[in-house]
N, C-alpha and C positions, 0 to 999 in steps of 0.2 A: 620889216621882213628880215628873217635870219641867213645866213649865209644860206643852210642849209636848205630852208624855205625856196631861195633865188639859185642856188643848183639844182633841187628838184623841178621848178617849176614845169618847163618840157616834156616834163614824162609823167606828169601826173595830174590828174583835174579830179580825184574821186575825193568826195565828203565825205564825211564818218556818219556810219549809219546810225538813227534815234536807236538808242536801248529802247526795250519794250519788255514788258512782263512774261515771261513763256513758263510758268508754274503749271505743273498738272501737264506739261506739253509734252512728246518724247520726239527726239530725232535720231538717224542714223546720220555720220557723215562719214562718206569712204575717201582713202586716202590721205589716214593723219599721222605721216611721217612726221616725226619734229622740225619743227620750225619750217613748216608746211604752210601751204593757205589751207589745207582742211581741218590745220592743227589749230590754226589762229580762229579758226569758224568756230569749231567744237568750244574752244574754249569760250568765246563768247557768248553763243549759246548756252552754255551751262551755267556760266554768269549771270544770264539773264532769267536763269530758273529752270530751264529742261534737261528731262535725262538724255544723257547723249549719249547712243554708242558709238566707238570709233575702231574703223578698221584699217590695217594695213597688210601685208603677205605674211607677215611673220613678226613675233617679239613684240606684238600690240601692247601688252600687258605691262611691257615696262614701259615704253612712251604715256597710258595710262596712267601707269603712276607718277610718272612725271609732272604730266596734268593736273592730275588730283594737287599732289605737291604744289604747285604754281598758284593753283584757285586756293587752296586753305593757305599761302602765304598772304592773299589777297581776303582773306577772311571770309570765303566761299565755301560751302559743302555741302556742293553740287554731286549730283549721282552721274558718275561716268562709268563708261562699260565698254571691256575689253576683247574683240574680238578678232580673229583673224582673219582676211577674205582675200584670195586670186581671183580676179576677173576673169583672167583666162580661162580656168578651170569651171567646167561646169558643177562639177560634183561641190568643189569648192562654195560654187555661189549658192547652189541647192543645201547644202547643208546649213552654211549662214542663216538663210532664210528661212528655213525649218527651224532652225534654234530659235532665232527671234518668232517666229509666228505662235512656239511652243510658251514663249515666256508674258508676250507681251499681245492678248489677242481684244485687246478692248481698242489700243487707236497707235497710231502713225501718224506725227502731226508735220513731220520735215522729211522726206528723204534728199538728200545733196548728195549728188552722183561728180564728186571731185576728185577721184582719183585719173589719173592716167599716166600717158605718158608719150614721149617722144625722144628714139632711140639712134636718131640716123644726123645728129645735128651738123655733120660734117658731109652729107650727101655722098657718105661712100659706098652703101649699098647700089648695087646692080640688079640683085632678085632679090625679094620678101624673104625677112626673117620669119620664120611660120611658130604656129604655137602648137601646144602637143595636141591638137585636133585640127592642123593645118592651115590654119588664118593666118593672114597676114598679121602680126602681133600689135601691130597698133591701132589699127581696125579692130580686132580680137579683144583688148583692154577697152580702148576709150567708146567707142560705140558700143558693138553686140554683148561686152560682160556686164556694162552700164545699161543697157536696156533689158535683157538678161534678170537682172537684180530687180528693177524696177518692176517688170511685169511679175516676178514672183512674189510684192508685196505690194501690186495693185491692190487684190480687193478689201485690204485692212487698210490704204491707203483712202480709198472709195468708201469705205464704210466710217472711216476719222469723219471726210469731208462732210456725210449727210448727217451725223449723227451731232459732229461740233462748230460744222458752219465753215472750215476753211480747213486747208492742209495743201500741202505745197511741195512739187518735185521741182527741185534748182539744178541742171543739167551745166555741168562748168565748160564751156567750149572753150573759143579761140580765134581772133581776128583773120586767125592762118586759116580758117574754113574758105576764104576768097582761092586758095590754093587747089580747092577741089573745087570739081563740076560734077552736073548731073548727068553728062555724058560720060567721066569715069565711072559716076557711081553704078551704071548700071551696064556698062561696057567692059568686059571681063579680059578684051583686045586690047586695054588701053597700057600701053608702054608703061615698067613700073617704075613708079618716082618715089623715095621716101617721104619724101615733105610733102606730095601731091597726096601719101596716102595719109598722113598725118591730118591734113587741111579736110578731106574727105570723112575720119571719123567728126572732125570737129562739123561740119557738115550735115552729117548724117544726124547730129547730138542737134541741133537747129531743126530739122525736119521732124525730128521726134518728138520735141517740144510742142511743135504745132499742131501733130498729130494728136498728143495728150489732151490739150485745150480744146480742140474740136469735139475728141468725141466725148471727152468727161467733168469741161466743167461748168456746164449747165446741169448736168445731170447729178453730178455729186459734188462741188462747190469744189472740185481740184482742180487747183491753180498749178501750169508746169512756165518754167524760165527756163531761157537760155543765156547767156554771157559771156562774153570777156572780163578778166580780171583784169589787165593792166600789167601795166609793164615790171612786176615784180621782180626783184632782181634774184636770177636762176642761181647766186651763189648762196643765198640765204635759204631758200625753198630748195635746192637740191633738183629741180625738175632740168638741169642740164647735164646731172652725173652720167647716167645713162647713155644718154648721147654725145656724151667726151671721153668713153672711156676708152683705154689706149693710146690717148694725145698727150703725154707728157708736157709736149713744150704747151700746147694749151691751155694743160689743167695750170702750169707753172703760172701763166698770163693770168692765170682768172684768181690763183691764190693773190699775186703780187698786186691786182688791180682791186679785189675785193673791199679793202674800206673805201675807196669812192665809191666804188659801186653801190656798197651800203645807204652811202649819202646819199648819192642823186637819184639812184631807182627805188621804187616803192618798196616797205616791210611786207612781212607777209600780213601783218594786222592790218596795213595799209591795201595791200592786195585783195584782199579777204571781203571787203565795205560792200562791193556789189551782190556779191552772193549772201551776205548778212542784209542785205537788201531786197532781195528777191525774195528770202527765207521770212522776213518778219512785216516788212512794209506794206502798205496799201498801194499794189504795185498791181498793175493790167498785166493779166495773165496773157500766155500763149506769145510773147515778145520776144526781143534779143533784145540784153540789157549791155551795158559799159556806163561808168561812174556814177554809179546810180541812175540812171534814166533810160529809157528806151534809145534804142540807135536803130535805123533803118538798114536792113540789111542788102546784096546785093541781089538780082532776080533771081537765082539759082535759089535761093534759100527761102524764095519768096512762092517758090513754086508748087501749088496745092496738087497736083496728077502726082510729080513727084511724092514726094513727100507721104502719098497713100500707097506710091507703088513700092515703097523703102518699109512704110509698115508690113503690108503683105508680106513682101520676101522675109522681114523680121521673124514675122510670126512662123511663117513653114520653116526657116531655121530652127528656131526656139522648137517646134514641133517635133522634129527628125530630131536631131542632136542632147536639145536640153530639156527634153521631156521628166 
């Protein structure tokens, strides 16, 4: 075993997913900021033979290219596709989705709903940061833009399933969904916490999943996952900028500590193995996954009333606002 190997060990138990063929396949995956886990997903997948499109808020096109770049060093050329998407924004996601429906209306064979975020990592909020149609922002992103997205390319999702036998929504959560309950979720009284509402989209992205599995995939062979990636280290993936920004002496700490950090915590390639899991494997639908394999979640997430009554309120949102 390598140094490297016996520093990481603690913080990581995931195997490398089998490659598999995905020719003729297409996927969206959102949120492929460079050197992302949806950056390292995308790219594998395109490696492995499907079109990929990848989104991020802004400047897609050049991280595209970058991609492109990386796969033809690697002697790949893979069809990737550049697009831009805000979760927050309805119009935003509506348009997305209209474009792809306009381009691509024969199959959807991945959607991976990996973007998010968590913006409070220093619990200094007191009241919700809102989004410009008044959500709490991380509620706003990581659940209702992520379900949002999904239900605008169900039924090309649905029609993939019956017509090629499989297709697959990979929902990326977070171990921190233990932070939420199902008495926040639907108690509007509940004192605001950023990390509680944080744990609550991850949460909410579990009950969804569920809900996916029940109603469609006997009926149309779609298969939805939920997961934890692991403990990626937030300096490589960027998923802690956000929520450090203004902390000087922090960011200092995170610059100075960053190559161990590199070492012992997982790449984003490394991070990426479950949802590249989820996405190709012959894996039981409607689950919460972590290292590749199923992990048993706590009752709250396990809870079927809920979890229809999260659909419902979904849907009359999605109905009023993002029609």
């Amino acid at each position: 075993m390598t140094l490297r190997q016996l520093l990481r060990k603690p913080f990581t138990n995931t195997p490398f997913t089998e490659e598999v063929n995905l020719s003729g396949k297409r996927a969206i995956v959102t949120g492929c900021g460079k050197g992302s886990l949806g950056y390292a997903s995308a790219k594998s997948l395109a490696k492995w033979g499907a079109e990929v499109v990848i989104t991020t808020r802004k400047n897609t096109e050049a991280i595209a290219q970058q991609l492109r770049a990386e796969l033809n060093q690697e002697n790949c050329t893979a069809t990737v596709i550049a697009q831009d998407l805000d979760l927050s924004n309805c119009a935003s996601v509506n348009a997305f989705s209209d474009q792809y429906l306009a381009g691509n209306s024969e199959r959807l064979d991945i959607l991976m709903n990996n973007a998010g975020v968590h913006l409070d990592l220093m619990s200094q909020w007191k009241t919700p940061k809102l989004s410009a149609d008044g959500i709490e922002m991380q509620w706003r992103i990581n659940y209702l833009g992520s379900v949002h997205l999904t239900h605008r390319l169900l039924p090309l999702l649905q029609k993939t399933g019956k017509e090629f036998g499989d297709t697959r929504i990979v929902n990326v959560g977070s171990q921190i969904y233990t932070k939420g309950s199902n008495n926040a979720l639907f108690d509007t009284d509940t004192p605001y916490n950023s990390w509680q509402s944080y744990g609550l989209s991850k949460l909410g992205l579990i009950h969804f999943t569920r809900e996916l599995h029940r109603r469609f995939n006997d009926s149309c062979n779609l298969k939805s996952y939920c997961l934890h990636p692991g403990a990626a280290s937030g300096t490589s993936t960027g998923v802690a900028n956000k929520g450090l920004e203004g902390h000087a002496v922090i960011n200092f700490m995170r610059k100075l500590t960053e190559p161990l950090m590199n070492v012992i915590m997982t790449s984003p390639e490394e991070g990426a193995q479950t949802q590249l899991y989820c996405a190709t494997a012959d894996a039981a639908s409607g689950q919460y996954y972590q290292d590749c394999a199923p992990k048993e979640t706590n009752l709250d997430a396990q809870d079927v009333a809920a979890a229809e009554r999260l659909w419902d309120d979904t849907q009359t949102w999605l109905s009023k606002v993002c029609h």
